[in-house]
Residue frames as a rotation matrix with the C-alpha (Angstrom) as fourth column:
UNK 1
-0.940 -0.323 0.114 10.67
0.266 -0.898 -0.350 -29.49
0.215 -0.299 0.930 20.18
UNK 2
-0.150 0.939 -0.310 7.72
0.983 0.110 -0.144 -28.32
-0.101 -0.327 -0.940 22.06
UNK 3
-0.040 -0.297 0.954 6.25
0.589 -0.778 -0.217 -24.88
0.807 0.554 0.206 20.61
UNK 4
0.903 -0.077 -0.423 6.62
0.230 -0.743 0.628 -23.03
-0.363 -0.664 -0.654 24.40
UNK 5
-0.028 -0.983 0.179 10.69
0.964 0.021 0.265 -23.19
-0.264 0.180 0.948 23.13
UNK 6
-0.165 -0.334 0.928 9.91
0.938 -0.345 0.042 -20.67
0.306 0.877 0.370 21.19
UNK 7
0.886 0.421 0.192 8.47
0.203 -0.727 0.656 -18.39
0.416 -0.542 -0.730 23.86
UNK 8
0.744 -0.552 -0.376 11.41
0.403 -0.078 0.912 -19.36
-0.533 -0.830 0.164 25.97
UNK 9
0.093 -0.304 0.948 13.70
0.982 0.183 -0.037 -18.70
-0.163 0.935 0.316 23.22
UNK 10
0.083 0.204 0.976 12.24
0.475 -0.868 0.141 -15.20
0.876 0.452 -0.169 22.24
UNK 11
0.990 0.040 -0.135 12.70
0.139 -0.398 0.907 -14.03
-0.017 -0.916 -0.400 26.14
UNK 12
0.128 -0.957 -0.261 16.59
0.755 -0.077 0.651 -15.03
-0.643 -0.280 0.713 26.54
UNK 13
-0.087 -0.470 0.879 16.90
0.960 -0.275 -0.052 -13.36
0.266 0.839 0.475 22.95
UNK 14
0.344 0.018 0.939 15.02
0.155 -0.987 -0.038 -9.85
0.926 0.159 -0.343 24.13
UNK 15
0.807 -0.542 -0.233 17.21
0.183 -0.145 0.972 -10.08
-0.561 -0.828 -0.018 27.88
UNK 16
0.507 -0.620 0.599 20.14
0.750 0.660 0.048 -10.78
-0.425 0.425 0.800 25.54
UNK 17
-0.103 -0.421 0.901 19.95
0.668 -0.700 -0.250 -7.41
0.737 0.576 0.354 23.30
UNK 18
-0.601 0.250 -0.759 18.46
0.579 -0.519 -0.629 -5.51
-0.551 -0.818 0.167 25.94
UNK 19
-0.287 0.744 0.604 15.31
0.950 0.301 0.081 -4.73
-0.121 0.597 -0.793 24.23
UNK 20
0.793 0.505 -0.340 14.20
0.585 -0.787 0.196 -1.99
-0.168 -0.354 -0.920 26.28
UNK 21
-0.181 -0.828 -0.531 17.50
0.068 -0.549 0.833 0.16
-0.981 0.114 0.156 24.64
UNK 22
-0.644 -0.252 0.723 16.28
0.594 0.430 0.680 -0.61
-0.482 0.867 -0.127 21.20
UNK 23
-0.167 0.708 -0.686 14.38
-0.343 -0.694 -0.633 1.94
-0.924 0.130 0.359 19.07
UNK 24
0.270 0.346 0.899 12.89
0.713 0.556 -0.427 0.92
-0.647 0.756 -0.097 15.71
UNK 25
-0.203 -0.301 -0.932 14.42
-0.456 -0.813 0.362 2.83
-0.867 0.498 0.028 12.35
UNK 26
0.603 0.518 0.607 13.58
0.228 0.618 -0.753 2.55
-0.765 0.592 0.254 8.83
UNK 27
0.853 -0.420 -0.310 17.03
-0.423 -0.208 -0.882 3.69
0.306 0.883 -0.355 7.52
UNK 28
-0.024 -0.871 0.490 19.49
-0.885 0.246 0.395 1.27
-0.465 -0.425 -0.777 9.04
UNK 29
-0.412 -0.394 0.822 18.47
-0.155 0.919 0.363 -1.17
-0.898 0.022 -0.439 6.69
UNK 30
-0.778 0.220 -0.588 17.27
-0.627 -0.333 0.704 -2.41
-0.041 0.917 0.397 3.46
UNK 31
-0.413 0.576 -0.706 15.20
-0.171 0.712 0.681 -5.07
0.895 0.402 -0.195 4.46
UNK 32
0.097 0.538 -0.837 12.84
0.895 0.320 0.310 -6.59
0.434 -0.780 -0.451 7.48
UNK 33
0.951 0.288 0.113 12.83
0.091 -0.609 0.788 -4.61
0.296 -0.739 -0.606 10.86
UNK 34
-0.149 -0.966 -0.213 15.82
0.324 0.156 -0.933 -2.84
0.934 -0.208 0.290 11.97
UNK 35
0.930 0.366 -0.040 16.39
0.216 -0.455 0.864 -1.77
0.298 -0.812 -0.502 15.67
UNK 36
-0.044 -0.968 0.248 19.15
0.428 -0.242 -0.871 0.32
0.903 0.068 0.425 16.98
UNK 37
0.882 0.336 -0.331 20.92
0.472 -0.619 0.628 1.71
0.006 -0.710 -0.704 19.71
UNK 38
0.932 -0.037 0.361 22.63
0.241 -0.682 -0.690 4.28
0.272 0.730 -0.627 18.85
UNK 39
0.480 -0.755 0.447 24.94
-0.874 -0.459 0.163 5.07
0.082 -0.469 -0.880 22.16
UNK 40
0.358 -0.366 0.859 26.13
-0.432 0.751 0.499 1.60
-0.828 -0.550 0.111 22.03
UNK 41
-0.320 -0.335 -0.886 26.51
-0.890 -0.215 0.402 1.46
-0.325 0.917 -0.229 18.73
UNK 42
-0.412 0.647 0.642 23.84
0.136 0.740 -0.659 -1.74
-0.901 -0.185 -0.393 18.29
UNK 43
-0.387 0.630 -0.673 22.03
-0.921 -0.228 0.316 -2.74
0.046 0.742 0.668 15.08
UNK 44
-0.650 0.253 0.716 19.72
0.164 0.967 -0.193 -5.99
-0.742 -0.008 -0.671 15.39
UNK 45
-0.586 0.422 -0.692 18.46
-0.802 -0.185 0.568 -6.70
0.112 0.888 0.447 11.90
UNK 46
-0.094 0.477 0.874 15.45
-0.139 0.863 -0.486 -9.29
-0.986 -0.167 -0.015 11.31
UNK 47
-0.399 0.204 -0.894 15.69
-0.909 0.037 0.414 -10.44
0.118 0.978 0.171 7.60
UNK 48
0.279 0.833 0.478 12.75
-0.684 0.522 -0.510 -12.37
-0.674 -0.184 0.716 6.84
UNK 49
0.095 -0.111 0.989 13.07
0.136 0.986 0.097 -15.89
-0.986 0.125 0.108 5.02
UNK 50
0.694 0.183 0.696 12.54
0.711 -0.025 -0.703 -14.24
-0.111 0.983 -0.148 1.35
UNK 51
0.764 -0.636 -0.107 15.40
-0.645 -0.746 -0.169 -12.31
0.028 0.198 -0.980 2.03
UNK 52
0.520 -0.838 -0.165 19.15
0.484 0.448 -0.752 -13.48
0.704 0.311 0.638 1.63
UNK 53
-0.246 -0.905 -0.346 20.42
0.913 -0.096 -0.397 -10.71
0.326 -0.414 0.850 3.07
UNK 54
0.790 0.336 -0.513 20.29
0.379 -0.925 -0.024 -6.75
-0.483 -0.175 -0.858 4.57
UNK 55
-0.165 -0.745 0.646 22.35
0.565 -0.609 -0.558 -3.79
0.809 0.273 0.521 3.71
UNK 56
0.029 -0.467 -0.884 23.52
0.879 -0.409 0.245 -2.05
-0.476 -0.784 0.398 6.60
UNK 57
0.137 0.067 0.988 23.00
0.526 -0.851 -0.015 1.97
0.840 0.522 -0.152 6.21
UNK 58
-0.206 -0.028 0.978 24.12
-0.394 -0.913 -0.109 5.00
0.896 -0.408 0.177 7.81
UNK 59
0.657 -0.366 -0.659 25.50
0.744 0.452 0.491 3.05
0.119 -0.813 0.570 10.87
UNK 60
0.784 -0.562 -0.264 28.50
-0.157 -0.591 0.792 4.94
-0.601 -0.579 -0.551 13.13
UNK 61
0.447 -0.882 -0.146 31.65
-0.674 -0.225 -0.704 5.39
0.588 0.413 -0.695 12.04
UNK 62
0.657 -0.299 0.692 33.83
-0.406 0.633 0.659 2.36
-0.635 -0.714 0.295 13.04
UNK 63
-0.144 -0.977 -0.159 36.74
-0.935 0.082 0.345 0.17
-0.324 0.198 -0.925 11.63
UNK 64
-0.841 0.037 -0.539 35.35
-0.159 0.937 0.312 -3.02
0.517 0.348 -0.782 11.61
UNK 65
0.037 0.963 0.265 31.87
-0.888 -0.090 0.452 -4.78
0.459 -0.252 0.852 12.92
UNK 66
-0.933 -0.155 0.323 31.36
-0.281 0.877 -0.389 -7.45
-0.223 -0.454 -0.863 14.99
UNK 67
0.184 0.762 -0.621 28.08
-0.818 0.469 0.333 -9.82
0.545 0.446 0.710 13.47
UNK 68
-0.842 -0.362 0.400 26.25
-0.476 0.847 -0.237 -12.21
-0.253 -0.390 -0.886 15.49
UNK 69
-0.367 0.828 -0.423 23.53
-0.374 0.285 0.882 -14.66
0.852 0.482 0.205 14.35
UNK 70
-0.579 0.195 0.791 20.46
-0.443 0.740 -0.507 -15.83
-0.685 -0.644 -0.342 16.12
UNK 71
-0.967 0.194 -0.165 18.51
-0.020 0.587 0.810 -18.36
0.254 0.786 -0.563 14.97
UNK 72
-0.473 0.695 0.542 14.81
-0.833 -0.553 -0.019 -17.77
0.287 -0.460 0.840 15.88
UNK 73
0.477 0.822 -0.309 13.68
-0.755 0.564 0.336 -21.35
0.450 0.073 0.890 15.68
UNK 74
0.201 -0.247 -0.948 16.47
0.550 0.829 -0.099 -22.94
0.811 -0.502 0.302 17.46
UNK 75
0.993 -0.102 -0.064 17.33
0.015 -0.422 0.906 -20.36
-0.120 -0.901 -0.418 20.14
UNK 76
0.634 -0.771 -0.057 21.17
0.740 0.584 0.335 -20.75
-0.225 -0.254 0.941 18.85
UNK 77
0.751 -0.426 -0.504 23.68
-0.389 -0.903 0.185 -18.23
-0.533 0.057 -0.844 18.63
UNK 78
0.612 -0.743 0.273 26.74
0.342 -0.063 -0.938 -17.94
0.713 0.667 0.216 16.38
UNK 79
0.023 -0.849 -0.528 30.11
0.941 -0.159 0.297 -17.04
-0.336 -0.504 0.796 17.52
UNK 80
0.280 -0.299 -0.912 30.82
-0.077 -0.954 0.289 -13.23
-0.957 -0.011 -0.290 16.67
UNK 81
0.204 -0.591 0.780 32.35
0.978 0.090 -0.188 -13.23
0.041 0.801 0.597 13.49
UNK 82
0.353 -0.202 -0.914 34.51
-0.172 -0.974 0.148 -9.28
-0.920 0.105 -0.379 12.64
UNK 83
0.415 0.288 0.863 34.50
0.846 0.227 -0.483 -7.81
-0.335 0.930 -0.150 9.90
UNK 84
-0.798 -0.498 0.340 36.66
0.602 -0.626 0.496 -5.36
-0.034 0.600 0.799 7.80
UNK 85
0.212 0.751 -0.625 33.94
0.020 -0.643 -0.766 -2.18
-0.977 0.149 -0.151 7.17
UNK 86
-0.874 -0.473 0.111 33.32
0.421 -0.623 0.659 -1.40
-0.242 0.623 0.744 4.15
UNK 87
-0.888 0.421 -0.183 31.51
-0.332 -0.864 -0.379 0.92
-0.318 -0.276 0.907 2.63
UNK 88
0.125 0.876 -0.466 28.77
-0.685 0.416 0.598 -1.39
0.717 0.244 0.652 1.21
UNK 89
-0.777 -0.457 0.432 27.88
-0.629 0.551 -0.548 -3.53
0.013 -0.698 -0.716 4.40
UNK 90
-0.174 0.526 -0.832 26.41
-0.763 0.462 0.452 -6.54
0.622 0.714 0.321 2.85
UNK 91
-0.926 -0.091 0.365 25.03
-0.227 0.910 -0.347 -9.46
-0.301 -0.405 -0.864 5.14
UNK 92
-0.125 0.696 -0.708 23.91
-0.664 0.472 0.581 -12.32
0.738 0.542 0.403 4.13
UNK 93
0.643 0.550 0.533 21.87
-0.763 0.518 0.387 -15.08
-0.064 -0.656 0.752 6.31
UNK 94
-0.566 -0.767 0.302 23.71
-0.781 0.616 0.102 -18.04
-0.264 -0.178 -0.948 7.24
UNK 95
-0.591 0.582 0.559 20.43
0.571 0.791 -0.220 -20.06
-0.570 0.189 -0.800 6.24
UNK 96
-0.997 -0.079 0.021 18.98
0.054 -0.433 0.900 -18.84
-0.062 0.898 0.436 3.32
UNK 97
-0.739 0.673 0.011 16.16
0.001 -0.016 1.000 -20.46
0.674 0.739 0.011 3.64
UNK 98
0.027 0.659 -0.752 14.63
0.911 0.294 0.290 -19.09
0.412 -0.693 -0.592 7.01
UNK 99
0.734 -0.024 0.679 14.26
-0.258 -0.934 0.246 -15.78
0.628 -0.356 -0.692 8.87
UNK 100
0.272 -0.603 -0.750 17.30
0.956 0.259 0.138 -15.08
0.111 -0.754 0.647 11.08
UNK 101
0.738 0.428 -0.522 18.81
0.675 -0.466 0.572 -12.49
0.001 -0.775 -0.632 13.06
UNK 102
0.204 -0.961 0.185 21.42
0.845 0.078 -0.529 -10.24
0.494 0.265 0.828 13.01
UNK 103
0.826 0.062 -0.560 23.23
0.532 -0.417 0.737 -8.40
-0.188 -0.907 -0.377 15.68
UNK 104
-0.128 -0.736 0.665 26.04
0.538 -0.615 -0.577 -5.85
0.833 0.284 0.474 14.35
UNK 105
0.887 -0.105 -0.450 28.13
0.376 -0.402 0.835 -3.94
-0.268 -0.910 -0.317 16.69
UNK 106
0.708 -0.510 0.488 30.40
0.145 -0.572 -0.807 -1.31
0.691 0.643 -0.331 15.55
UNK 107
0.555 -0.578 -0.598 34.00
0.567 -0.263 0.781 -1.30
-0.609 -0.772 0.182 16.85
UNK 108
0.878 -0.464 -0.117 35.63
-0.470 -0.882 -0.035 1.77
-0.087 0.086 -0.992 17.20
């Protein structure tokens, strides 16, 4: 792997969320950097490698979430995965032992 990937990578990823929609908050999570957009109902969480996981906070009302992973160091996405709400909205990393992404999207 040659480290430009990782440039090329980090582009698709901020075309992907649509960056420029994304506002930084410091109560939509419990850990790393959260960004949100609000009218779309968007959280993209970054939990850093010494994390496991985030709590989700004071997100929208919604039924269930829809949670994709990226992986920062391979460029790879997960499949969606949905999810039952509840009221503690616990994710954990699919690799413990690196920094990864998470994209939550709240269906109505």
């Amino acid at each position: 792997m040659k480290f430009c990937d990782y440039y090329k990578y980090f582009i698709d990823f901020l075309n992907r969320i649509e960056f420029h929609t994304l506002i930084p908050s410091n109560n939509h999570g419990t850990t790393g950097i959260c960004l949100i957009n609000k009218e779309e109902d968007t959280y993209v969480h970054y939990i850093p490698a010494e994390n496991t996981s985030v709590v989700a906070q004071n997100i929208g009302e919604a039924d269930s979430l829809e949670i994709t992973w990226f992986n920062p160091l391979t460029g790879e996405y997960t499949e969606a995965e949905i999810r039952k709400r509840n009221k503690a909205i616990h994710i954990y990393k699919k690799n413990p032992e690196q920094a990864e992404i998470a994209i939550v999207r709240l269906i109505k």
